[in-house]
DRENDO-1510 file (C-alpha; in Angstrom, 1 decimal, always signed):
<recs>
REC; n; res; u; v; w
REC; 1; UNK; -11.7; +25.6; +42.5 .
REC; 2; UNK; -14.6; +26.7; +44.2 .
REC; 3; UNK; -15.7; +30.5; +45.1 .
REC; 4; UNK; -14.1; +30.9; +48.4 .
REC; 5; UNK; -10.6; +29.8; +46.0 .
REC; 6; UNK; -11.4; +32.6; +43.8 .
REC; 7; UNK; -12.1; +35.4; +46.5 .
REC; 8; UNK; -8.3; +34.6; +47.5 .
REC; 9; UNK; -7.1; +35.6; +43.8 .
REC; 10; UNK; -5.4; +38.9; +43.4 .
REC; 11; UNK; -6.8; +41.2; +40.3 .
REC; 12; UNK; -3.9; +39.8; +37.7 .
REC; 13; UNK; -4.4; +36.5; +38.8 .
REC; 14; UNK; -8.3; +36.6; +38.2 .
REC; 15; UNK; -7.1; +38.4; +34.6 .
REC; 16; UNK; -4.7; +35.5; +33.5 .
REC; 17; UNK; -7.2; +33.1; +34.6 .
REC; 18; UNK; -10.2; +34.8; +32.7 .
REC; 19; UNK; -7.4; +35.1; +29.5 .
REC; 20; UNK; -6.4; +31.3; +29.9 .
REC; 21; UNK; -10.3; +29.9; +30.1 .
REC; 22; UNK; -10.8; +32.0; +26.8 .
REC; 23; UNK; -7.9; +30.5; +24.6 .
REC; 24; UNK; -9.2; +28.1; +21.9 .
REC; 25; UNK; -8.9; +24.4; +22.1 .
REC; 26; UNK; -6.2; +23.8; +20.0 .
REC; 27; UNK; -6.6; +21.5; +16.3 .
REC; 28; UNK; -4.6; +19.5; +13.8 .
REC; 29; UNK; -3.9; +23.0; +12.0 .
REC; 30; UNK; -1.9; +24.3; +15.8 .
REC; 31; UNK; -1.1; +21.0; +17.6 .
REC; 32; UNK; -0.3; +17.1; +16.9 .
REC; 33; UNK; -3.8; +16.6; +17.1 .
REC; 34; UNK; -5.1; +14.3; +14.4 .
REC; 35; UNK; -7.5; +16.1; +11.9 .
REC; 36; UNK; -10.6; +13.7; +12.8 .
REC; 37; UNK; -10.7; +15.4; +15.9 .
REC; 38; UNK; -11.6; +18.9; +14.6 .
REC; 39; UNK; -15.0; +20.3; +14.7 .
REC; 40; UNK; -16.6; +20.6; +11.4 .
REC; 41; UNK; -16.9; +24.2; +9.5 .
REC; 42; UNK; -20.6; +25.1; +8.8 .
REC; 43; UNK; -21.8; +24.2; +5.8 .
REC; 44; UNK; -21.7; +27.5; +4.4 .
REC; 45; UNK; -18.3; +27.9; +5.6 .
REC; 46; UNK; -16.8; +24.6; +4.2 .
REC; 47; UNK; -15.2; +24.1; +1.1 .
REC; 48; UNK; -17.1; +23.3; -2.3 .
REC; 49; UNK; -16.5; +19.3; -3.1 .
REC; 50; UNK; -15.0; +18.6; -7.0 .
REC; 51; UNK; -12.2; +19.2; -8.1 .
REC; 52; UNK; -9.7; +22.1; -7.1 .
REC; 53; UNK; -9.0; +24.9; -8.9 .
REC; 54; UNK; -5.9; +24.3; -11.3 .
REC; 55; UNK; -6.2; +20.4; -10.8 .
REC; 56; UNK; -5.0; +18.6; -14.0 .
REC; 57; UNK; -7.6; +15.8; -15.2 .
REC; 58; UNK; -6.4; +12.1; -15.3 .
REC; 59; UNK; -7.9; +9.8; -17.4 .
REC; 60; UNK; -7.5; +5.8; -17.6 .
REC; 61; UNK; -4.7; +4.1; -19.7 .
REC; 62; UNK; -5.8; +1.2; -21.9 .
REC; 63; UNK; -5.0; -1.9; -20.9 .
REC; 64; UNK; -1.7; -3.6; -22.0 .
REC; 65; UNK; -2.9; -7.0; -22.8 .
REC; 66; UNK; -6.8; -7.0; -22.9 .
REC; 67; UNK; -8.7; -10.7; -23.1 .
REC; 68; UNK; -10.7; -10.0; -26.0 .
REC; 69; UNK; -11.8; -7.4; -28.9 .
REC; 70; UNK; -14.1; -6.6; -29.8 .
REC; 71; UNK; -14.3; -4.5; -33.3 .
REC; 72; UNK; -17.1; -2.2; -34.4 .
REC; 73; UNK; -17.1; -1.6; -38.0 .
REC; 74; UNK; -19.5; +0.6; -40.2 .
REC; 75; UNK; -22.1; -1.5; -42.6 .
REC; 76; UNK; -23.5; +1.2; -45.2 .
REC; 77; UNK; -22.3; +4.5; -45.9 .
REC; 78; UNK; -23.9; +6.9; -44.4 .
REC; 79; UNK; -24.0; +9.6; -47.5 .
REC; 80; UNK; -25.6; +7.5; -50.1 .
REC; 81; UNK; -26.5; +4.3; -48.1 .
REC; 82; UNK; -24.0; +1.7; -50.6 .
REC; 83; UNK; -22.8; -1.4; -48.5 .
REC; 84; UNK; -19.1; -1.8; -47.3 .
REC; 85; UNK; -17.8; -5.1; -48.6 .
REC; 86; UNK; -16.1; -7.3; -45.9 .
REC; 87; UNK; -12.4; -6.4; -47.7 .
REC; 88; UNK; -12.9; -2.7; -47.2 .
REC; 89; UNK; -10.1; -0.5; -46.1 .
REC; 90; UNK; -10.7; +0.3; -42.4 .
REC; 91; UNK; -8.3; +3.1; -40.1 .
REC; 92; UNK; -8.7; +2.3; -36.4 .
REC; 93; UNK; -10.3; +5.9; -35.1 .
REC; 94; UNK; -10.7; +4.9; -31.5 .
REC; 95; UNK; -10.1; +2.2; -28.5 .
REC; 96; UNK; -12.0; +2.1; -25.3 .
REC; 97; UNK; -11.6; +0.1; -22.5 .
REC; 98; UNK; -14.6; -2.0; -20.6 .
REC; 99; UNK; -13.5; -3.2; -18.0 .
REC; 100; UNK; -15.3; -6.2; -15.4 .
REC; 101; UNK; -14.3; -8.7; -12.9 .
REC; 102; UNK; -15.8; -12.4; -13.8 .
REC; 103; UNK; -18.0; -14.3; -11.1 .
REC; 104; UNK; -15.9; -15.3; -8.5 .
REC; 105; UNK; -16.0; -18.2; -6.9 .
REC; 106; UNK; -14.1; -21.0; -3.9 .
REC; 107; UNK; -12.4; -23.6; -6.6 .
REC; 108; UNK; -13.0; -27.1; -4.1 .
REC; 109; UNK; -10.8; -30.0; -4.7 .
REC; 110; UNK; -12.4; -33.3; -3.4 .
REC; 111; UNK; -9.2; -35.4; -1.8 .
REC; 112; UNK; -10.7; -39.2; -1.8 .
REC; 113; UNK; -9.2; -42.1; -0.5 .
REC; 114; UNK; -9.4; -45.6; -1.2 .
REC; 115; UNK; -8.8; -49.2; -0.1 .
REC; 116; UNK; -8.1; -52.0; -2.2 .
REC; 117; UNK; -8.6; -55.6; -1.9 .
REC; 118; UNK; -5.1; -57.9; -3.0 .
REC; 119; UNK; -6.6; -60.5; -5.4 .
REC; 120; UNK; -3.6; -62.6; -4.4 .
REC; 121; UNK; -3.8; -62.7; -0.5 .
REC; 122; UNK; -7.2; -61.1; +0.4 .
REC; 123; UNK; -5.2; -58.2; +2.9 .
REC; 124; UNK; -7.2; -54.7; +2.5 .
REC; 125; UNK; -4.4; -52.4; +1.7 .
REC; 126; UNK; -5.1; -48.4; +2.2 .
REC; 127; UNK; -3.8; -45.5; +0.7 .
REC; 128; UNK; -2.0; -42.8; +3.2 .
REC; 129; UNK; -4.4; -40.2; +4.0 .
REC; 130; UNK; -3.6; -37.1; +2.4 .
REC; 131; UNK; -2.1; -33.9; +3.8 .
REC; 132; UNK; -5.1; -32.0; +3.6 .
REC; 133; UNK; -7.3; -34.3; +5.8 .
REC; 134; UNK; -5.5; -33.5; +8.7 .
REC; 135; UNK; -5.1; -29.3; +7.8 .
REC; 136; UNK; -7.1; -26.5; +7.0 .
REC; 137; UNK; -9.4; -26.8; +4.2 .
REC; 138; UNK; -8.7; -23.4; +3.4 .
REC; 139; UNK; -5.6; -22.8; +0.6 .
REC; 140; UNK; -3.1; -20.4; +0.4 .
REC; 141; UNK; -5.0; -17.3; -1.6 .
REC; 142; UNK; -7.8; -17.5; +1.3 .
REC; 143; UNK; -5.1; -17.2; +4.0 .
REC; 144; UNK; -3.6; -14.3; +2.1 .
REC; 145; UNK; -6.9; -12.4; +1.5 .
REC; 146; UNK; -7.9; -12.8; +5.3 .
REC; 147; UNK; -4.0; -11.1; +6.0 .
REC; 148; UNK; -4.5; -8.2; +3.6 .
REC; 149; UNK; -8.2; -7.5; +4.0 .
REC; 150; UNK; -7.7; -7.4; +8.0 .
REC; 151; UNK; -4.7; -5.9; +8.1 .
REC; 152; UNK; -4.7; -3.3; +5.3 .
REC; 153; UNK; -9.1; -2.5; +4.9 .
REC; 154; UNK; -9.3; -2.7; +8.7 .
REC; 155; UNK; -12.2; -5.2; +8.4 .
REC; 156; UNK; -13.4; -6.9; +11.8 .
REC; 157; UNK; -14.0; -10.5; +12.3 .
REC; 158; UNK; -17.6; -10.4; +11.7 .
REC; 159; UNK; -17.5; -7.9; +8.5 .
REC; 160; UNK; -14.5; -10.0; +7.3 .
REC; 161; UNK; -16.8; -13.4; +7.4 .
REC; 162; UNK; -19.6; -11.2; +5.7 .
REC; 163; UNK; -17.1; -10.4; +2.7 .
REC; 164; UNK; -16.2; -14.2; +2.2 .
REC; 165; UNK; -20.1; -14.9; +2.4 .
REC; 166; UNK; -21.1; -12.4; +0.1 .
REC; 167; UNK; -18.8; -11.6; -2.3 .
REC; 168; UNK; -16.9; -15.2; -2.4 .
REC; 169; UNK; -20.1; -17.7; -1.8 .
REC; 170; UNK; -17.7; -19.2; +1.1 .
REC; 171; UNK; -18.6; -19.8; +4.7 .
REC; 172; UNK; -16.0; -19.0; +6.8 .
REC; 173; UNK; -16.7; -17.9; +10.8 .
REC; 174; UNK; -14.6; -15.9; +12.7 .
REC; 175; UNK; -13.0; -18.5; +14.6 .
REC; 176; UNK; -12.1; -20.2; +11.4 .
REC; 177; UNK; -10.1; -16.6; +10.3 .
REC; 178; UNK; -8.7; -16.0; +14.0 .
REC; 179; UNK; -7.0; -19.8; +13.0 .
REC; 180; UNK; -5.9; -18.4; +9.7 .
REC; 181; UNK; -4.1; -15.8; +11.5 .
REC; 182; UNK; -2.7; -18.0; +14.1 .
REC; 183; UNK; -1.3; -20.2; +11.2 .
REC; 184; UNK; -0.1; -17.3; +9.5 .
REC; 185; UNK; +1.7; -15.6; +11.9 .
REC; 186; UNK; +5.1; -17.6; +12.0 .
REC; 187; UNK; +5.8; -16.8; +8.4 .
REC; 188; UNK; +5.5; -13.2; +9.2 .
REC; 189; UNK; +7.3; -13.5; +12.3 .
REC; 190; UNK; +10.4; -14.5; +10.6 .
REC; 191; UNK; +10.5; -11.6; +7.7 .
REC; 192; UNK; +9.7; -9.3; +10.8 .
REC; 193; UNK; +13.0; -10.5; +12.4 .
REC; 194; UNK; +14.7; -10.1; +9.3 .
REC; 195; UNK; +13.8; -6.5; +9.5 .
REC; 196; UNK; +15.1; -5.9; +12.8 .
REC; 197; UNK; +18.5; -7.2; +11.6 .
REC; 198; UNK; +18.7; -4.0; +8.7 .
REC; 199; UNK; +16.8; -1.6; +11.4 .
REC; 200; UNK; +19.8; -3.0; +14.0 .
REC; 201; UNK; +22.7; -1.8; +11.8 .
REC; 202; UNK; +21.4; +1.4; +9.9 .
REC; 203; UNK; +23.3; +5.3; +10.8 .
REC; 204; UNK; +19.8; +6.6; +10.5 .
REC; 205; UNK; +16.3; +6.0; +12.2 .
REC; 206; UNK; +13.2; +8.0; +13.2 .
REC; 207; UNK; +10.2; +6.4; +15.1 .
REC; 208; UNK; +6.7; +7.6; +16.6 .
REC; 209; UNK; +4.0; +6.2; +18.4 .
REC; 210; UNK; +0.2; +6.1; +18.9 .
REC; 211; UNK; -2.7; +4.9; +21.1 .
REC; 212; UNK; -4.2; +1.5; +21.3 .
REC; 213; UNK; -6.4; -0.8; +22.9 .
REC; 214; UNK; -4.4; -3.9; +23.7 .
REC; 215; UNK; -6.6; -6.5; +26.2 .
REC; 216; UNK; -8.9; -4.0; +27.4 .
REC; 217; UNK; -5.8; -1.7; +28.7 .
REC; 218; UNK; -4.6; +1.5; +26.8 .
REC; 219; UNK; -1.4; +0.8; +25.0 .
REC; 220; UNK; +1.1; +1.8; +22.4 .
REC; 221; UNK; +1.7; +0.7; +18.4 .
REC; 222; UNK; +5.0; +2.1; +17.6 .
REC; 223; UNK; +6.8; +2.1; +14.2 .
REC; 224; UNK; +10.7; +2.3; +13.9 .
REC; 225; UNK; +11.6; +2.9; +10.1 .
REC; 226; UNK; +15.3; +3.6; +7.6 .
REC; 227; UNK; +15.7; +3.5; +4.2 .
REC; 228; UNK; +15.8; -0.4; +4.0 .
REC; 229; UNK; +13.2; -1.9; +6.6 .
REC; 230; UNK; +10.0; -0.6; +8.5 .
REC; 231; UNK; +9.2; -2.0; +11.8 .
REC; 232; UNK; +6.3; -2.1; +13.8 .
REC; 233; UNK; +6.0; -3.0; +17.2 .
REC; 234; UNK; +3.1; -3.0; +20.3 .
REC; 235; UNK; +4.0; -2.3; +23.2 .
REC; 236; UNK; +1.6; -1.9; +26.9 .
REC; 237; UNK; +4.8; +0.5; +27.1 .
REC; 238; UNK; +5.3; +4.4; +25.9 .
REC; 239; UNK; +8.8; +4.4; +27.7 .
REC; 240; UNK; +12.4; +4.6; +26.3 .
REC; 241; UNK; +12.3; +0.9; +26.9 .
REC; 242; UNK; +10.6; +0.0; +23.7 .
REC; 243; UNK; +13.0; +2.0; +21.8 .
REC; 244; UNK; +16.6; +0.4; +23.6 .
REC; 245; UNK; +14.9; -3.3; +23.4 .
REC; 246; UNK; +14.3; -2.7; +19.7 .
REC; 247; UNK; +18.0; -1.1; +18.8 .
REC; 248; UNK; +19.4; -4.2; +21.0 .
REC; 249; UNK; +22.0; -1.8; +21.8 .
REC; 250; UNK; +23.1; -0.3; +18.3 .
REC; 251; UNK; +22.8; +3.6; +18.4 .
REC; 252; UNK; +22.1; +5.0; +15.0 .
REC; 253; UNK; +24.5; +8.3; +13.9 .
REC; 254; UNK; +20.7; +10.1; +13.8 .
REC; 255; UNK; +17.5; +9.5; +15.5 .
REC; 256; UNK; +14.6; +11.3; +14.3 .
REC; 257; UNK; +11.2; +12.0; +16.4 .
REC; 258; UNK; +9.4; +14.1; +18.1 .
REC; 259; UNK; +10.0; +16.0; +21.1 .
REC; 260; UNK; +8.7; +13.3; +23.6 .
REC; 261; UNK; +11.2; +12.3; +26.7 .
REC; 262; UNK; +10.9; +8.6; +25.7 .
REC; 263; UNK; +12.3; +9.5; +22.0 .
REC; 264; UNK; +15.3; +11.0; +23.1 .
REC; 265; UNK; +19.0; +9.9; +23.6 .
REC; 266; UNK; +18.4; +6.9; +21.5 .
REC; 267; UNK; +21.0; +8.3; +18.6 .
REC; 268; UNK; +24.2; +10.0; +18.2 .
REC; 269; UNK; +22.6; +13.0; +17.5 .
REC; 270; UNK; +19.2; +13.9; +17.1 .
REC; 271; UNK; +16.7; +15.3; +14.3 .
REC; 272; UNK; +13.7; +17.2; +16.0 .
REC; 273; UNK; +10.7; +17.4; +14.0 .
REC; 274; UNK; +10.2; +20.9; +13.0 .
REC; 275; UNK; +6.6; +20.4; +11.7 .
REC; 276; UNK; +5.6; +19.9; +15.3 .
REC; 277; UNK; +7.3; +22.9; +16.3 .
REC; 278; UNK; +5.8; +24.5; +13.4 .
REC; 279; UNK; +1.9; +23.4; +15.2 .
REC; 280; UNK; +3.0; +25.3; +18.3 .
REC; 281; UNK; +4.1; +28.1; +16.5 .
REC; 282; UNK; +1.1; +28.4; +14.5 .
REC; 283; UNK; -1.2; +28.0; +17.9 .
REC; 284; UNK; +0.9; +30.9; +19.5 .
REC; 285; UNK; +1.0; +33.2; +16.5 .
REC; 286; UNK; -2.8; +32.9; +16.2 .
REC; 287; UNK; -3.9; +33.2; +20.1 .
REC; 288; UNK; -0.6; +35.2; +21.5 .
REC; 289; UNK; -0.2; +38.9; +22.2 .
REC; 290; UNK; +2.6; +39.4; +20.5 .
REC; 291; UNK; +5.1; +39.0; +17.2 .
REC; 292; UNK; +7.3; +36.8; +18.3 .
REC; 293; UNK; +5.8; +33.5; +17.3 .
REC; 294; UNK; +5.3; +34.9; +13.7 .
REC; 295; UNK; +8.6; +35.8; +13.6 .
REC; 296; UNK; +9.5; +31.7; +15.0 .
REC; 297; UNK; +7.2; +31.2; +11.8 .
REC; 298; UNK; +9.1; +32.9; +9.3 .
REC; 299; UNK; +12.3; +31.4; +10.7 .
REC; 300; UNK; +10.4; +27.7; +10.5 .
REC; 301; UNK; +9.5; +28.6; +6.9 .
REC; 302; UNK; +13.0; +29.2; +6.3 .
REC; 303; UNK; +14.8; +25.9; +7.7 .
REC; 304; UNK; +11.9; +24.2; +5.3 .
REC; 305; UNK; +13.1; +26.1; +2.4 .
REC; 306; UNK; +16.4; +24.8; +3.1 .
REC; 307; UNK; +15.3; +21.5; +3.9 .
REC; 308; UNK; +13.6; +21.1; +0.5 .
REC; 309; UNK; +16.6; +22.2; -1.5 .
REC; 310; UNK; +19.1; +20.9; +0.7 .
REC; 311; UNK; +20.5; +18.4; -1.3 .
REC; 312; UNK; +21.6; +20.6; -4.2 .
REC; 313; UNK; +23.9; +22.7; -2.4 .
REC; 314; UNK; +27.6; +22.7; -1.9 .
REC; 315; UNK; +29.1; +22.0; +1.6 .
REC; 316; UNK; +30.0; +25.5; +1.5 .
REC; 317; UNK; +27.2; +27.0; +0.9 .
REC; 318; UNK; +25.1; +24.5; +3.2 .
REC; 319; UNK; +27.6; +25.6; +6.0 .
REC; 320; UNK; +26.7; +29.3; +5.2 .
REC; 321; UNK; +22.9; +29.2; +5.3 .
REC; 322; UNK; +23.1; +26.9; +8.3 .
REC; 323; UNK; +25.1; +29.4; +10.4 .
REC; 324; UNK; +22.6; +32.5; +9.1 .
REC; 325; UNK; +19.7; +30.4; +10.4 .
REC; 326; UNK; +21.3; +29.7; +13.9 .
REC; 327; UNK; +22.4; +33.0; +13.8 .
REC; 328; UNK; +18.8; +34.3; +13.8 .
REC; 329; UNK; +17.6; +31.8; +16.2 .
REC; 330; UNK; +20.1; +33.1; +18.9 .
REC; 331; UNK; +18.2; +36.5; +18.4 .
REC; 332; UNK; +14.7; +35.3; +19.0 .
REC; 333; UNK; +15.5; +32.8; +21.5 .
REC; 334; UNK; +17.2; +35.9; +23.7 .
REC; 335; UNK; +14.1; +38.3; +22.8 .
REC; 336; UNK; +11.4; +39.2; +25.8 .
REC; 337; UNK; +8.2; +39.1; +26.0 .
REC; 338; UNK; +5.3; +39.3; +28.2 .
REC; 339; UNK; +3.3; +36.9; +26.1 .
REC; 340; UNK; +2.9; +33.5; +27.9 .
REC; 341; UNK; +2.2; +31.6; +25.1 .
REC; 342; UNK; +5.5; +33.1; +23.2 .
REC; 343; UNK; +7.6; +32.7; +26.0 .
REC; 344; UNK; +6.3; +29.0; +26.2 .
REC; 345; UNK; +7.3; +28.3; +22.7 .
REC; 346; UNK; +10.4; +30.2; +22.8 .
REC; 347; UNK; +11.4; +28.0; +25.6 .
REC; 348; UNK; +9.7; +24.4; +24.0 .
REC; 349; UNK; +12.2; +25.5; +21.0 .
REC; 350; UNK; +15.4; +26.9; +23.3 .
REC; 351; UNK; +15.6; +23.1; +24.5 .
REC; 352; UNK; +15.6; +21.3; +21.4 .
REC; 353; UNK; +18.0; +24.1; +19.9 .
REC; 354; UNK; +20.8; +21.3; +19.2 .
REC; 355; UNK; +18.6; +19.2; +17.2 .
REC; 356; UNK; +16.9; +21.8; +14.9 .
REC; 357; UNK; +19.3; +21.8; +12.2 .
REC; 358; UNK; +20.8; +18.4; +12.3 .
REC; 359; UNK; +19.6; +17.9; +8.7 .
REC; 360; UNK; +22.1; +20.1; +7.4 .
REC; 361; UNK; +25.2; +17.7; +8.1 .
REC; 362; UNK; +23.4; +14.7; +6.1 .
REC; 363; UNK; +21.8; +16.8; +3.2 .
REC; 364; UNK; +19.6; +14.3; +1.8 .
REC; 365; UNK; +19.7; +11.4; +4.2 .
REC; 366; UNK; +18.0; +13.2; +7.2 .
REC; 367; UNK; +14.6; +14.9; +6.9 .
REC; 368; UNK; +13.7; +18.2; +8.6 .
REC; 369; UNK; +9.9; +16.4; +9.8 .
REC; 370; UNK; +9.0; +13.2; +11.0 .
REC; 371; UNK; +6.2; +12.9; +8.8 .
REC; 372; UNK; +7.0; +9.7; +7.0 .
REC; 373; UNK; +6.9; +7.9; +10.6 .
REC; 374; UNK; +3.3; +9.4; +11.0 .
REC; 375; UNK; +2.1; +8.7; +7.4 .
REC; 376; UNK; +3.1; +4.5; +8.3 .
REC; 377; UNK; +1.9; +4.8; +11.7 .
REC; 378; UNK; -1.4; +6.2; +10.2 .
REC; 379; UNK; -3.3; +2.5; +9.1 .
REC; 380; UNK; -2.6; +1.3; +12.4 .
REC; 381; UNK; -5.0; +4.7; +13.6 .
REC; 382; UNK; -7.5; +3.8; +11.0 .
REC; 383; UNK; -7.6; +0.3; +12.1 .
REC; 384; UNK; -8.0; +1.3; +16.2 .
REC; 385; UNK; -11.0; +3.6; +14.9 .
REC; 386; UNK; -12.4; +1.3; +12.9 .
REC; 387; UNK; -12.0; -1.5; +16.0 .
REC; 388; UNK; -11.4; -0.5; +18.6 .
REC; 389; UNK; -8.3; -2.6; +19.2 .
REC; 390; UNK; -7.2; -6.1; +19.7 .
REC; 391; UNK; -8.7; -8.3; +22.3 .
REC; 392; UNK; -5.3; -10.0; +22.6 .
REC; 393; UNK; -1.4; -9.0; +22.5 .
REC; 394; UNK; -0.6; -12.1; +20.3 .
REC; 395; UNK; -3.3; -10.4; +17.7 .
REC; 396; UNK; -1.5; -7.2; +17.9 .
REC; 397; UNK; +2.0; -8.7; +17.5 .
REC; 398; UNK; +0.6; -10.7; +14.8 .
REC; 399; UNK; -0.9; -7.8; +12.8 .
REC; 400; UNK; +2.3; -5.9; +13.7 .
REC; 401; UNK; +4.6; -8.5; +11.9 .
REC; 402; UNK; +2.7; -8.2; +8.5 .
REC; 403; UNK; +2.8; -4.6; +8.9 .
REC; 404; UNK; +6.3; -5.0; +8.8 .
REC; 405; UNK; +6.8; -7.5; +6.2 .
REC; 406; UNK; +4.7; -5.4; +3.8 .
REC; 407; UNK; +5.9; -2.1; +4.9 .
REC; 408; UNK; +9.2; -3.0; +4.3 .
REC; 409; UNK; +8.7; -4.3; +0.7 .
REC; 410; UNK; +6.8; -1.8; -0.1 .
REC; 411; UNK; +9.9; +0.6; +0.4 .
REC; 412; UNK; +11.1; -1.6; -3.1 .
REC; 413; UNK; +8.3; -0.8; -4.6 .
REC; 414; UNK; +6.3; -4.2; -4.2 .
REC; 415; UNK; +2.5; -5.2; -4.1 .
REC; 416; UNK; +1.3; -5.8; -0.8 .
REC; 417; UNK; -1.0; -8.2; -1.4 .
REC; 418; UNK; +1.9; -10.1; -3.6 .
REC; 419; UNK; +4.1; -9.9; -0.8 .
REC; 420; UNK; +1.6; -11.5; +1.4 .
REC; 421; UNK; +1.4; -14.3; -1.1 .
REC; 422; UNK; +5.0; -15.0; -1.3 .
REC; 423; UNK; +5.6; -14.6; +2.6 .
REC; 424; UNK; +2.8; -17.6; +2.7 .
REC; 425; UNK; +4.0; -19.9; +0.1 .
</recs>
């Protein structure tokens, strides 16, 4: 818009466009923003580092089976300086811990093969060669650390080869690991298809997605996630297409996401996320004109009152707070205003009216937020900061399949790096 643009603008128009130029850039506090993208308070404006006020300290536990004691004992008295004879009675006042890991180093098995000579007919006989001469040289634990270290610390190629060097006295080069991944990927591939089969036949799912770089091209890690599996899946895609290839035609009782086009329709019925809603709100009450959005906030705060205690109440009382809280919404959805960014989020929140409150009819089986499906998505975010993506799609899908396989076990409460292990042996 240049000047001759602007001399064409009536007085309100110049006003509005003045009042819109002026609005803050919104943050992770009033939007889906992600917090690393937030300017940084002023020093003297930031908050003091320690602990917080009221926080409850947390000190070690001793170990349940320590490898050796270690016993101090007292050899004179300290009053009058007698000896203590080896017999003496002795209480136990006090155990501490010290705790170390031992050098660690590659353990190397030497395969050698041999030929003998018959004494009896002079042939050379040879031993098979073993398995290992025509494998990796590299065992089972170093497949498994190269898995969980890439996958779950987010170390590159070249730090990743560092780490073996340094802390492990092993050369290994990057193409070496890529190979380990490569070799790796089957087993995953087939606890990731497992996963789909539980995903394929639960009442319930919710899903999100995020940015990545996939080949050079901007593309999409999504996550798909009920009670019994986690799946993770990249995509070049952010359409609904990801989402119907996935279900392979199932359609859950509940879908649970965000207010994005591609998320919809995918379920029965449909869970918004109200902390989303509850970013908007938060933006509008803070930069608006009017009450309106506070009075959205209050009704937000409300629904996640319910949604915390939702479980505990009879069907007749859940019926009873559910209608009070449509009840109000029909009020402030019908209110007017003359505050653009109220009327914007009273109409964002009129269209997903239906899907507000869908919690209430499966207390305890369908949350109010979508926040789980953002706290698995949010190592894949780490990882795409701390890379800057995957140079291939296969690396992507591979990485996505362990994601899976661990994710999902960890909903059991297993060790990742135990599941790794097991999903290689």
């Amino acid at each position: 818009m240049d000047r001759s643009d602007l001399q064409q603008l009536s007085k309100e128009q110049l006003i509005e466009l003045v009042l819109r130029l002026q609005r803050p850039e919104k943050n992770s506090r009033t939007s889906s923003k992600p917090p690393s993208t937030d300017k940084k308070e002023k020093r003297e404006n930031s908050r003091p580092g320690g602990a917080k006020l009221g926080h409850e300290p947390h000190n070690r536990q001793l170990a349940d089976d320590p490898d050796e004691f270690r016993d101090h004992v007292p050899g004179i008295c300290e009053q009058c300086g007698g000896a203590f004879s080896l017999d003496a009675a002795m209480e136990l006042i006090g155990e501490y811990d010290e705790i170390e890991i031992p050098p660690v180093k590659p353990y190397v098995i030497r395969h050698r093969r041999f030929a003998c000579r018959c004494a009896h007919c002079g042939s050379r006989a040879k031993v098979p060669a073993p398995a290992i001469a025509t494998t990796t040289p590299f065992g089972l634990r170093i497949h498994a650390l190269a898995v969980y270290f890439k996958g779950f610390q987010a170390l590159s190629y070249e730090r990743l080869s560092g780490l073996f060097r340094d802390a492990f006295g092993l050369v290994v080069s990057e193409g070496a690991l890529m190979n380990m991944f490569i070799r790796s990927h089957i087993r995953f591939k087939v606890e990731a298809e497992k996963a789909k089969v539980v995903l394929r036949a639960a009442q319930i799912v919710a899903s999100d997605e995020t940015g990545v770089r996939i080949e050079g091209t901007n593309s999409y890690h999504w996550v798909f996630h009920c009670k019994d599996a986690v799946v993770h899946q990249p995509d070049y895609s952010r359409a609904a297409r990801v989402a119907d290839e996935m279900m392979g035609g199932h359609k859950p009782a509940v879908w649970i996401s965000d207010r994005y086009s591609a998320q919809q329709k995918h379920g029965e019925r449909h869970q918004t996320c109200l902390a989303h809603l509850a970013r908007d709100t938060a933006f509008a009450f803070e930069h608006g004109s009017d009450d309106l959005p506070f009075r959205f906030r209050l009704w937000l705060g409300r629904a996640f009152d319910l949604a915390k205690e939702v479980a505990t109440f009879t069907a007749s009382t859940l019926a009873r707070k559910k209608r009070e809280l449509e009840g109000q919404l029909t009020v402030l959805l019908t209110v007017t205003t003359q505050c653009d960014l109220a009327r914007q989020l009273q109409a964002k929140i009129g269209r997903a009216r239906s899907q507000l409150l869908t919690f209430c009819d499966y207390p305890g089986r369908v949350e109010a937020t979508n926040n789980t499906s953002e706290r698995k998505l949010r190592p894949c975010v780490i990882q795409r900061k701390v890379t800057n993506g995957y140079r291939a799609m296969w690396a992507a899908e591979a990485e996505a399949d362990v994601r899976t396989t661990v994710d999902t076990a960890r909903l059991s409460g297993a060790n990742p790096f135990a599941v790794i292990v097991n999903a290689l042996t």
